[in-house]
C-alpha positions, 0 to 999 in steps of 0.5 A: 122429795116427791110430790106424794112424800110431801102430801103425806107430810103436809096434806093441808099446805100443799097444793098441786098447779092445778089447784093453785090455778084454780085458787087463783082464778076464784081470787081474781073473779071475786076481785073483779066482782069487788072492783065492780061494785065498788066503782058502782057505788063511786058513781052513784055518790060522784052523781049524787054529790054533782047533783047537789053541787050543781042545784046550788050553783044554779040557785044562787045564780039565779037568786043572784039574777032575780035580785040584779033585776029588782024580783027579790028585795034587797038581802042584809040591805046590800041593794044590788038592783041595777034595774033603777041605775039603767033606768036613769041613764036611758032617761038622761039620753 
């Protein structure tokens, strides 16, 4: 059967390399315009969510600091001010 007997049978399923090729080429340029997109949006969550985690390690270290040296009062009486113990021992000799 040739190409032309075809297109008159199934005009809307046939399509010839040219066209085919350029279907393709529309279906990778929007694939990789999705892709972009999608990774932008990854990395901008990904930053947001390091951010966070970031802050609140370096919060509770530093809330953990300042308690160690006596700055904040003692938390739930869990006293774990150091400040006092170095104190005594400097003293002592």
């Amino acid at each position: 059967m040739t190409e032309e007997k075809i297109r008159e049978i199934l005009p809307d399923v046939c399509y010839t390399k040219a066209e085919v090729d350029i279907m393709l080429a529309d279906a990778v340029a929007k694939a990789k315009a999705i892709d972009e997109a999608s990774m932008k949006q990854h990395n901008r969550n990904a930053t947001i969510i390091s951010m966070i985690l970031g802050f609140t390690c370096l919060a509770l270290f530093l809330d953990g600091l300042l308690r160690i040296l006596g700055i904040i009062p003692p938390f739930l009486g869990l006293d774990v001010n150091v400040i006092d113990q170095i104190v005594e021992k400097v003293k002592r000799g």
